[in-house]
C-alpha positions in Angstrom: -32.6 -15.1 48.6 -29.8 -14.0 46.5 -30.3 -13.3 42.9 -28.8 -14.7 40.4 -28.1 -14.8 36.3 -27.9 -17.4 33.8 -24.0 -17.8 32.8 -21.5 -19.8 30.7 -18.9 -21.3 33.2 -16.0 -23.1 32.9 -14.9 -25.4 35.9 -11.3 -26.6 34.1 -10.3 -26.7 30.1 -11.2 -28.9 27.2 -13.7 -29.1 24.7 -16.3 -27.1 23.9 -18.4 -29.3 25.9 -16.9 -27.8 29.1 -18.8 -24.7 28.5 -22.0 -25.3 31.9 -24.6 -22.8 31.3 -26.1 -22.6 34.9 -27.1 -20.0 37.0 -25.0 -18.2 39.0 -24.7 -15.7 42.1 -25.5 -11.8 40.2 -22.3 -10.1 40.8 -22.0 -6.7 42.8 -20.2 -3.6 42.0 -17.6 -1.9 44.0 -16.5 1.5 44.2 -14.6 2.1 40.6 -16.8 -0.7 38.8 -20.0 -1.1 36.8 -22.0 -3.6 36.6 -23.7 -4.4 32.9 -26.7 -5.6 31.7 -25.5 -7.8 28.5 -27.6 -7.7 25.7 -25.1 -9.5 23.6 -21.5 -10.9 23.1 -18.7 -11.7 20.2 -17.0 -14.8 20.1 -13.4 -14.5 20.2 -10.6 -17.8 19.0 -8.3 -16.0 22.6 -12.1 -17.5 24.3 -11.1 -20.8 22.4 -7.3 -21.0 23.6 -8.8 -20.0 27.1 -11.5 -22.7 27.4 -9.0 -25.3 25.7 -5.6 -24.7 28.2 -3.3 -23.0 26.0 -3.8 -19.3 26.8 -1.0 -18.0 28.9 -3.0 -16.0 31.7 -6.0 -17.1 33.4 -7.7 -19.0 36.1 -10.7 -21.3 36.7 -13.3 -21.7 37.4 -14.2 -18.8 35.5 -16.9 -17.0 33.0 -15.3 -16.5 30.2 -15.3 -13.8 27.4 -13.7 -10.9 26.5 -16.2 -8.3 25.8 -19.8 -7.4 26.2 -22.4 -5.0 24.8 -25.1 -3.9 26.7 -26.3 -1.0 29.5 -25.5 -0.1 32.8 -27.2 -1.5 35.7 -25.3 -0.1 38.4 -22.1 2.4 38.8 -21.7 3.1 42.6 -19.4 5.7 41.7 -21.5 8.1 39.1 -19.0 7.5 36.2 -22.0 6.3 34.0 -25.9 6.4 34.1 -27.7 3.4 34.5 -29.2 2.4 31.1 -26.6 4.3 29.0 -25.4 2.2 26.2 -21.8 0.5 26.8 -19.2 -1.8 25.1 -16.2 -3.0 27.4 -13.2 -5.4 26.6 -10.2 -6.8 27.3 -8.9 -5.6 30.8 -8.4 -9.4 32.0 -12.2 -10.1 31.4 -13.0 -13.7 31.4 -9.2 -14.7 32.5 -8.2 -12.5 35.9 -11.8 -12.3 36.8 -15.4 -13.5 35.3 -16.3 -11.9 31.9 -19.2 -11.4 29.2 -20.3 -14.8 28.7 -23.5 -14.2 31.5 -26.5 -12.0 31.7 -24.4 -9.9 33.7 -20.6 -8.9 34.3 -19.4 -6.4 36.7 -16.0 -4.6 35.0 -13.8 -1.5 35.8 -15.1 1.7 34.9 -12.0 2.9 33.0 -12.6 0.2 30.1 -16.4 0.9 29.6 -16.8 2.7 26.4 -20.1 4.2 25.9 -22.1 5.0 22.9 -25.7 6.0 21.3 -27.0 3.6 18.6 -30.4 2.3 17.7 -29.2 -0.8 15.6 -30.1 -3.9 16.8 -28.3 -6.0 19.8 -27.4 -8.9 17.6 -25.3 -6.0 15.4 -23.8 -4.1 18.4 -22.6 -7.1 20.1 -20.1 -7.5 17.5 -18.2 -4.4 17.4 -15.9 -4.0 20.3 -13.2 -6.7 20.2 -13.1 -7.1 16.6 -13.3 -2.8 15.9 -10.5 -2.0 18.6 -8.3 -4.7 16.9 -9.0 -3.9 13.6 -8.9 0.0 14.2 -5.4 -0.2 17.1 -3.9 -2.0 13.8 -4.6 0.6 11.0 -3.9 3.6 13.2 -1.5 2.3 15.5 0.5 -0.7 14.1 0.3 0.7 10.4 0.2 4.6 10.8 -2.4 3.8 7.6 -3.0 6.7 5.7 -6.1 7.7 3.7 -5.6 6.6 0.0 -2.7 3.9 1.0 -3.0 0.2 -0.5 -3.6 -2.3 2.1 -3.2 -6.0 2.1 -4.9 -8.5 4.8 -4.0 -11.8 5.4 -6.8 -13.7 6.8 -9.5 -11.6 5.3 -12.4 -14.0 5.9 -12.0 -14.0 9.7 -14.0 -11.0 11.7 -11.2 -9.0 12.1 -10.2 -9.1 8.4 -13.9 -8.2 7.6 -13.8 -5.5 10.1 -10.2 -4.2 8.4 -11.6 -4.1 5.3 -14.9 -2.0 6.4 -12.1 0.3 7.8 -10.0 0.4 4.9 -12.7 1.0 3.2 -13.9 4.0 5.0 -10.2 5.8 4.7 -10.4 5.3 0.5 -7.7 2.7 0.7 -7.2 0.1 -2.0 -7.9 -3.4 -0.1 -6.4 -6.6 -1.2 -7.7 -9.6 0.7 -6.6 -13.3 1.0 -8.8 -16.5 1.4 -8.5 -20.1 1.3 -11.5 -21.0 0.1 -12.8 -19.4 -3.6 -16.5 -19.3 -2.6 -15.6 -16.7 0.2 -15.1 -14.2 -2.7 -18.5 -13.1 -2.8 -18.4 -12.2 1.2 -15.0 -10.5 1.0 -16.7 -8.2 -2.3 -19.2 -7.9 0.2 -17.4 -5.7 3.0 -15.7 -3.2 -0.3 -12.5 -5.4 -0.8 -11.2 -4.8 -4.2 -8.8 -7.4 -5.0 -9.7 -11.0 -3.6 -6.2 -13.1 -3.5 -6.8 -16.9 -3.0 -4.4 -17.8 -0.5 -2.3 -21.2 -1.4 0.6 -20.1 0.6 2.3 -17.4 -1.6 0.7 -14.3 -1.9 3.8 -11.5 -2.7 3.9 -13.3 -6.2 0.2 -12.4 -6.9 0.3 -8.6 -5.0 3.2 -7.7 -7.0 2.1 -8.9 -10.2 -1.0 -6.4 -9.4 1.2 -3.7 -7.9 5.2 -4.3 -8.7 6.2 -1.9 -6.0 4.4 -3.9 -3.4 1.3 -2.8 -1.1 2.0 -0.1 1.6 0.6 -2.0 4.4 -0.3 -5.4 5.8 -2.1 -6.9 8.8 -0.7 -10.3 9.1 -3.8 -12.0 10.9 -2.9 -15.7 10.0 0.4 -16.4 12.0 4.1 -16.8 11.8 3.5 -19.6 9.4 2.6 -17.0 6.5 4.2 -13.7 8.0 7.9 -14.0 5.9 5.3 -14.1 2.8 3.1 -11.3 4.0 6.1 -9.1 4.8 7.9 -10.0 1.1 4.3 -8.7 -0.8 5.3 -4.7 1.3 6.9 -2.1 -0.4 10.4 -0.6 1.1 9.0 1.9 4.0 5.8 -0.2 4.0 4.8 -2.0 7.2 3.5 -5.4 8.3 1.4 -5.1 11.8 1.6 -8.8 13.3 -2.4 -9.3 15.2 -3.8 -12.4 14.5 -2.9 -15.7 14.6 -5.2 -18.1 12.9 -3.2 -20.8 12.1 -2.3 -21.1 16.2 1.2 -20.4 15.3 2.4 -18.0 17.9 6.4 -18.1 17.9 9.3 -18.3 15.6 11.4 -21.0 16.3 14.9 -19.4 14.4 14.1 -15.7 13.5 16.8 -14.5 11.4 15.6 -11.0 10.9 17.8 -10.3 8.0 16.4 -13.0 5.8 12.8 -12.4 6.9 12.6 -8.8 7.2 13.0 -7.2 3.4 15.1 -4.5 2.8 13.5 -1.1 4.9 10.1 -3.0 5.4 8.9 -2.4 8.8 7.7 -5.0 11.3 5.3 -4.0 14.6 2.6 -5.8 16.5 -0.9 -4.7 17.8 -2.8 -6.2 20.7 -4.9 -3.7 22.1 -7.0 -2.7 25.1 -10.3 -0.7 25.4 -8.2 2.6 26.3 -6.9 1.9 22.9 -10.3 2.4 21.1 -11.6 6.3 21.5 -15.2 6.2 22.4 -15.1 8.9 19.4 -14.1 6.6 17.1 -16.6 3.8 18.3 -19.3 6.3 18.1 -18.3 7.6 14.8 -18.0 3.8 13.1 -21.4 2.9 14.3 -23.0 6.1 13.0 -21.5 5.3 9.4 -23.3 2.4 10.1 -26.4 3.5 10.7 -25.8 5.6 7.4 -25.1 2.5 5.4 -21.5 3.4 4.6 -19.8 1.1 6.6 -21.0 -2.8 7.7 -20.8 -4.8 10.8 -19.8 -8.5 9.3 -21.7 -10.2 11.7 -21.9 -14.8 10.7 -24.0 -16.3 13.5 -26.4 -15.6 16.1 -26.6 -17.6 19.1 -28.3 -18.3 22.0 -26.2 -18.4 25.2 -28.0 -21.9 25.7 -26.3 -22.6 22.2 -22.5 -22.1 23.5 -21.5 -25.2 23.3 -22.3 -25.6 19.7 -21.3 -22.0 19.1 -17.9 -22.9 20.1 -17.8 -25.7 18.0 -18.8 -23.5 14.9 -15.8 -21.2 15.6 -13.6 -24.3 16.1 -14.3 -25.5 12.6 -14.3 -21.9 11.2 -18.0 -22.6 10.2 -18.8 -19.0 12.0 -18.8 -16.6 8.4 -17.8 -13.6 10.4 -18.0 -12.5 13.7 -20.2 -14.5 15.8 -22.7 -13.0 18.6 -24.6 -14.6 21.4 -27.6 -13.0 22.7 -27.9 -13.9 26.4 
């Protein structure tokens, strides 16, 4: 008889309610791949636009997720031991072939990061999506430097959190925006220092708190607020373009001349698993072990739970990152 796992699957989009948890055939590993034991998983909005038709890459049927946290099970080819600890992401997972919402998945060896850590699954299982975005777009798409004033737009969502842990850690100066006034207490909570309630204008409040403008932003909201973000920068400061919240993707007339201030720089980060060194990984979960850093996990779920876990992320009634424990 062949064995089998419990996963989330996905036979064609729409709601939340699409999401079948059912058992399914346990995949095999090939020559180059490892198979995982997961022990938990993040939730991930690229999960939503996936399971709801608007993601530009993918197929179904098909698992979905992004990333996983677990141990090995199997690596025909030696690259890991079975029951090290791992984190993988990205890579196509849960699009190009099935991914981390399942008991199991079976990924390629090159984006299996592994680490030591004895802090709990339901902690672990939020770090590898949201700390390879958050760290690609301090080191990469800002070049941040320790010291340097940082402002993130979208700082309630689990990337912002994660940015500000981060920032926090290099002895930058965080400024953080919100909608909502009662999210002041959680941003305070992850080390940000100035909490800006976001009603559409931020550079008015950043420079009356720092004329010159901040040296760095990570716009995680959208195009919709970007020409803002990049106006609150200070000439040679830089706007990295990750998230977008607000589902606004695409610019429909980009004039960079009036958008783009004088000498402010504008990149983009989407990252891989190549893009977050295992050192780094390893080095972020030890301060967390030490207490000088925080994971920002909202909810725990079970994988039973999906359905109504994607609904919580739909409504932003998450608080964080969420984690299901499989």
């Amino acid at each position: 008889m062949m064995p089998t796992m419990r996963a989330a699957v996905i036979e064609g989009p729409g709601g939340p309610e699409v999401l079948q948890v059912r058992d399914v055939a346990l995949p095999v590993p090939g020559p180059g791949q490892v198979l995982i034991r997961v022990r938990a998983f993040g939730l991930n909005r690229s999960e939503l636009h996936f399971r709801s038709g608007v993601a530009s890459s993918g197929s179904f049927p098909r698992i979905p997720g992004i990333e996983a946290t677990g141990e090995v099970a199997a690596a025909p080819g030696g690259e890991f031991e079975v029951g090290a600890q791992v984190m993988t992401m990205m890579g196509g997972m849960g699009r190009e072939f099935d991914g981390g919402y399942a008991q199991y998945v079976v990924v390629p060896a090159g984006q299996v990061l592994p680490f030591r850590s004895a802090l709990p699954w339901e902690l672990l299982g939020a770090v590898p999506e949201m700390l390879q975005t958050a760290y690609g777009s301090l080191h990469i798409g800002l070049q941040a430097q320790r010291g340097q004033s940082l402002l993130i737009r979208g700082g309630t969502s689990s990337v912002g959190l994660a940015l500000a842990v981060l920032g926090k850690l290099l002895g930058m100066t965080v400024y953080a925006t919100t909608r909502r006034p009662e999210a002041r207490a959680l941003l305070a909570s992850v080390g940000v220092d100035h909490v800006l309630i976001d009603d559409g204008e931020i550079a008015g409040q950043i420079r009356r708190l720092l004329p010159e403008g901040v040296d760095g932003a990570v716009e995680l909201v959208g195009v919709d607020a970007m020409r803002d973000t990049l106006r609150a920068v200070r000439p040679r400061g830089t706007v990295c373009f990750t998230g977008m919240l607000s589902d606004r993707w695409t610019i429909a007339e980009f004039y960079p001349m009036d958008w783009i201030p004088n000498g402010v720089r504008l990149t983009a980060y989407s990252g891989e698993s190549a893009d977050l060194p295992a050192s780094a990984l390893q080095a972020f979960l030890d301060a967390v072990a030490s207490g000088a850093a925080t994971i920002p996990v909202g909810r725990v779920f079970a994988l039973d739970d999906i359905v109504d876990a994607h609904r919580a992320m739909e409504a932003g009634r998450v608080g964080g990152k969420g984690v299901v424990l499989p």
